[in-house]
C-alpha positions in Angstrom: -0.1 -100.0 -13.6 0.1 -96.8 -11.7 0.2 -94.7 -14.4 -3.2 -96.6 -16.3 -4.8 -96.0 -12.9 -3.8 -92.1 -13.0 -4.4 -92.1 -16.6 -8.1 -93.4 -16.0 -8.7 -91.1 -13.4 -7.9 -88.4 -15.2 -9.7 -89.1 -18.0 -13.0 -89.2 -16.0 -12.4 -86.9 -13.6 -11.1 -84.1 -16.6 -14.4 -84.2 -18.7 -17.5 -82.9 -16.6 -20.1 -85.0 -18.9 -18.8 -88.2 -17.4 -19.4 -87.0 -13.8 -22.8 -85.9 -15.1 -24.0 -88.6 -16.6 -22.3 -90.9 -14.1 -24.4 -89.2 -11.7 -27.3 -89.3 -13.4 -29.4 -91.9 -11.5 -28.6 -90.6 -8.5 -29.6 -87.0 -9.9 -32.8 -88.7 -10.9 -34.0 -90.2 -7.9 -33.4 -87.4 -5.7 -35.4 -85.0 -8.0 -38.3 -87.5 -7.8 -37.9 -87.6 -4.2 -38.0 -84.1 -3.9 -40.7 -83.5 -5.9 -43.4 -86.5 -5.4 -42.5 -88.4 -2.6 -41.2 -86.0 0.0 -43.9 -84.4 0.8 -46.8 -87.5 0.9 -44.8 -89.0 2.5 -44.7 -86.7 5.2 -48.1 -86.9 5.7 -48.3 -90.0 6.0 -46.1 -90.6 8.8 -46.6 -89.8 12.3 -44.9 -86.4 13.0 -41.9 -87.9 14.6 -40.9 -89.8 11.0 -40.3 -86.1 9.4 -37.9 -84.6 7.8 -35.7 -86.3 10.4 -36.0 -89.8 9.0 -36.5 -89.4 5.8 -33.4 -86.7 4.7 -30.9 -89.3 5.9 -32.7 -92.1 4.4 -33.1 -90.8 0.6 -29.1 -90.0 0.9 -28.6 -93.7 1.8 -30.5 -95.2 -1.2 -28.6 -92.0 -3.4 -25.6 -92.9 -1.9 -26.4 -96.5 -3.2 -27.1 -95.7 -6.7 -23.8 -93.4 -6.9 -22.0 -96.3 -6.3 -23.6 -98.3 -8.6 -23.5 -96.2 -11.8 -20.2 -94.4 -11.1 -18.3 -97.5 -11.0 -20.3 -98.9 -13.8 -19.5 -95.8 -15.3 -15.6 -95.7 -14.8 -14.9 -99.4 -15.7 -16.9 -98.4 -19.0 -13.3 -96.8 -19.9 -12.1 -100.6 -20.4 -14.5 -100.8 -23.0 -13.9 -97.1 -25.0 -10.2 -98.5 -24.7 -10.8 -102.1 -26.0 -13.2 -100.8 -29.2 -10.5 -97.9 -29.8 -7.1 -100.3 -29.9 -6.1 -99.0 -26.7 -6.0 -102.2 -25.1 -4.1 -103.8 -27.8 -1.6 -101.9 -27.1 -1.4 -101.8 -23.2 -1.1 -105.8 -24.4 2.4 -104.4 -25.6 3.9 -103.6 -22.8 4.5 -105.5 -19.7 1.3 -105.4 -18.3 -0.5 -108.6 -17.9 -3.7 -109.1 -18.9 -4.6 -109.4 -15.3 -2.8 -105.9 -14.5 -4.8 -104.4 -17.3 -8.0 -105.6 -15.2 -6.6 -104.6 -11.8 -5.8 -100.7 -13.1 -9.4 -100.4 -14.1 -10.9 -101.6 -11.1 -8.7 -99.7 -8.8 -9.4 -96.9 -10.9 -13.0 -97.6 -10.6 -13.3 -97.9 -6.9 -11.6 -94.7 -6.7 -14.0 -92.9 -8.5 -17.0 -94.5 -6.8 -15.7 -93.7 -3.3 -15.0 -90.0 -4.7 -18.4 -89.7 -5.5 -20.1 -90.8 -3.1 -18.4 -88.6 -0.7 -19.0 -85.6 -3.0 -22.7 -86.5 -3.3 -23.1 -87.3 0.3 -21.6 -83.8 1.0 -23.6 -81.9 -0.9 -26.7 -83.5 0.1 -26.6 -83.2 3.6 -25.5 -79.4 3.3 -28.6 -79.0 1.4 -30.5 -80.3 3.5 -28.9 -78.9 6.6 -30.2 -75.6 4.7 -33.6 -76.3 3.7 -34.7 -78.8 6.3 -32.0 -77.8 9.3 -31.0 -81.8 10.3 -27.8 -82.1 11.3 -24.7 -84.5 10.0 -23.9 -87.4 12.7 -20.4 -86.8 13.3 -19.7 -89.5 15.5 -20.7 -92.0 12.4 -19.3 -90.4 10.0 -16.3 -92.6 10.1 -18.4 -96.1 9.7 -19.7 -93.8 6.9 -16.9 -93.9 5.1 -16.5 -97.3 5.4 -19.3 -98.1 3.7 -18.9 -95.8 0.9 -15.4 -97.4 0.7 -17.0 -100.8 0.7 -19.3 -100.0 -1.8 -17.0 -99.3 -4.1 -15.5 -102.9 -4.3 -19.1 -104.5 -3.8 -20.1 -102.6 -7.4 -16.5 -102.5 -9.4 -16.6 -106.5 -8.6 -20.5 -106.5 -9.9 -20.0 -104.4 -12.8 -16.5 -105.7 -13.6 -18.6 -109.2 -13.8 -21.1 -107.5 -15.6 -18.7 -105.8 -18.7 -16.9 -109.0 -19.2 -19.1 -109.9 -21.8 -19.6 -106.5 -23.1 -17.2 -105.1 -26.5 -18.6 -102.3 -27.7 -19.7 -98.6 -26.4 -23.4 -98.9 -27.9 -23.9 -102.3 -26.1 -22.2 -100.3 -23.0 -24.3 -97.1 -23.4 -27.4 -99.2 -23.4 -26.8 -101.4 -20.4 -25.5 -98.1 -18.5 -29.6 -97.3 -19.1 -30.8 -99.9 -17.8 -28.8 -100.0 -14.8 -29.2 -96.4 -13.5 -32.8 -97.3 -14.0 -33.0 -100.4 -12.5 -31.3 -98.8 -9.0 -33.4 -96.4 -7.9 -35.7 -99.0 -7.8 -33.9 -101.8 -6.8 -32.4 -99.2 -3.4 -36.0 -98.7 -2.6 -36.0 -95.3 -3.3 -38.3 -94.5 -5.9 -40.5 -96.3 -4.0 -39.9 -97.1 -0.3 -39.9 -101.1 -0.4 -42.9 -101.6 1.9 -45.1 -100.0 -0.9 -43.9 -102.3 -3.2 -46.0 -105.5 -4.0 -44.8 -108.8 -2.4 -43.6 -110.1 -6.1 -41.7 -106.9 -6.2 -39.9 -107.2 -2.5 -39.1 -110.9 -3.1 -37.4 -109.4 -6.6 -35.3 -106.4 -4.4 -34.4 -108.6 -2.0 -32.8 -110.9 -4.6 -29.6 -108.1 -5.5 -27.3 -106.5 -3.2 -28.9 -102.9 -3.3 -31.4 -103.0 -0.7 -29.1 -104.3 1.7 -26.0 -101.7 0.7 -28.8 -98.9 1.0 -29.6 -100.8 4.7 -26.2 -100.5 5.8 -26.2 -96.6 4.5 -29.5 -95.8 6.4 -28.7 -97.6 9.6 -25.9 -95.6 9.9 -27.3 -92.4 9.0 -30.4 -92.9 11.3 -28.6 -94.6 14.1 -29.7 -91.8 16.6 -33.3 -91.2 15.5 -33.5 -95.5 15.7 -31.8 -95.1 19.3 -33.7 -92.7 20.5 -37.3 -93.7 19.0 -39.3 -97.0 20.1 -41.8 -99.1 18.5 -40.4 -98.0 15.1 -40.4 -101.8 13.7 -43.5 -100.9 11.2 -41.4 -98.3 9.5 -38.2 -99.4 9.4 -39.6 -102.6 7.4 -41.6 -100.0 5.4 -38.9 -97.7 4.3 -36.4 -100.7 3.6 -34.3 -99.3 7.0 -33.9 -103.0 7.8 -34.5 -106.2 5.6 -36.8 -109.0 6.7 -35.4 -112.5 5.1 -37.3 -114.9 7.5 -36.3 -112.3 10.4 -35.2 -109.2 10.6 -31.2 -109.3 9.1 -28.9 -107.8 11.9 -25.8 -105.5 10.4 -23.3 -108.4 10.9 -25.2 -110.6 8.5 -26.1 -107.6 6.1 -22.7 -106.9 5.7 -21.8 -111.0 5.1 -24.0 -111.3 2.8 -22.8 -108.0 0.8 -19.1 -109.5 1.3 -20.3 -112.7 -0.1 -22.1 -111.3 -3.4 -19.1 -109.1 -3.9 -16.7 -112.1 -3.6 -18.6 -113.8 -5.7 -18.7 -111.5 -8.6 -15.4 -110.8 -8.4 -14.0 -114.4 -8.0 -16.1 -115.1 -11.2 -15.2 -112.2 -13.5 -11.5 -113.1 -12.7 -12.1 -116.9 -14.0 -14.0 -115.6 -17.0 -10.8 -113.4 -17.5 -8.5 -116.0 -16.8 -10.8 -118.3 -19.9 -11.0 -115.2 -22.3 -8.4 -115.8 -25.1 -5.9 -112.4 -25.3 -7.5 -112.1 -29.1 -11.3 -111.3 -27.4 -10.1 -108.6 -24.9 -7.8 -106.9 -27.1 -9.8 -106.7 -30.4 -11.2 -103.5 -31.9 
């Protein structure tokens, strides 16, 4: 299993159009934000929700979406694999079919935590340049964390999600509609408090709002320390989800462990139900 984990990594990691277009929602979303949204919304904070805030809190709605299409992205191998033959013969050696699954998702959650720490990097140099905010050192390790915990929340969703998937056109288009779908649905093609009511209720229905939470909570914690009354754009800017009350990070992060759980526990029985013939044909 080792060596289809190595093998997969390589792979990915050894052409640079996979990174690209892995990367490509999150490329996306920060280009919009630098061009449209940056700016008004600037003026239309108060002066002490700047630059300040609102760096940190496009990287933690980026750092969302990284995790959600480079995962999506590096479990797509199982399916290049499956339509090529490949799989059929991993099926000849003495890997089980649930080994097979497990190389690909560790695989996966390699990659995703890779790139979001490359990404996160890169961002918050360039805005250390342009902008002149400064990385929190003394969170950087609950950073990691997350990032690490992203990972597993989105390899269990999207290993859920390619289950039912057999072929690389039905992959390519799903991989569209997913790094669409999570800029919006990590409020940051839109902050979430400029979104209609219908279109909260929607947000607050998947796990990215509340992964992007976790990301800017962290990110912020000294500007949210530091600054009072700030309940009006915390809610606005999706900082911190309202479900009845405000959600503290304990319960954010139970219900993230819970989804994740889920979506794995149920893409392992749909494994465990899939006859050897269906994962292995090509």
């Amino acid at each position: 299993m080792v060596s289809l984990i190595r093998r997969n990594l390589i792979l990915f990691f050894g052409q640079k159009s996979n990174a690209f277009f892995s990367l490509l929602g999150a490329v996306i979303a920060f280009v919009l934000y630098l061009v449209f949204l940056k700016h008004n919304m600037e003026q239309s904070f108060p002066a002490r929700y700047g630059v300040d805030w609102l760096d940190p809190w496009i990287i933690g709605g980026t750092l969302t979406i990284t995790a959600i299409t480079t995962t999506l992205s590096a479990l797509g191998q199982q399916v290049v694999d499956q339509e090529n033959g490949m799989l059929a013969d991993l099926a000849m050696t003495r890997l089980s079919i649930w080994q097979i699954r497990l190389g690909y998702g560790v695989s996966a959650v390699v990659i995703g935590w890779s790139m979001q720490l490359a990404v996160g990097l890169i961002m918050y140099t360039g805005f250390a340049w342009s902008d002149g905010i400064t990385i929190p050192w003394n969170q950087l390790p609950l950073a990691l964390a997350i990032s690490g915990f992203s990972s597993l929340l989105w390899t269990s969703f999207n290993l859920l999600c390619l289950t039912g998937i057999h072929h690389q056109t039905t992959l390519g288009s799903w991989g569209t509609v997913v790094g669409t779908a999570a800029g919006f649905f990590a409020g940051v093609y839109l902050p979430m408090g400029g979104l209609p009511s219908a279109a909260q209720a929607l947000m607050k229905l998947t796990p990215a709002p509340y992964n992007a939470a976790l990301y800017r909570q962290v990110l912020l914690h000294h500007q949210l320390n530091q600054s009072s009354n700030n309940a009006t754009v915390t809610d606005f800017l999706g900082i911190r989800i309202t479900l009845g009350h405000v959600l503290s990070t304990p319960l954010t992060w139970l219900l993230l462990t819970g989804f994740g759980a889920g979506c794995l526990g149920l893409a392992l029985l749909l494994t465990r139900h899939q006859r050897q013939t269906v994962l292995i044909r090509h």
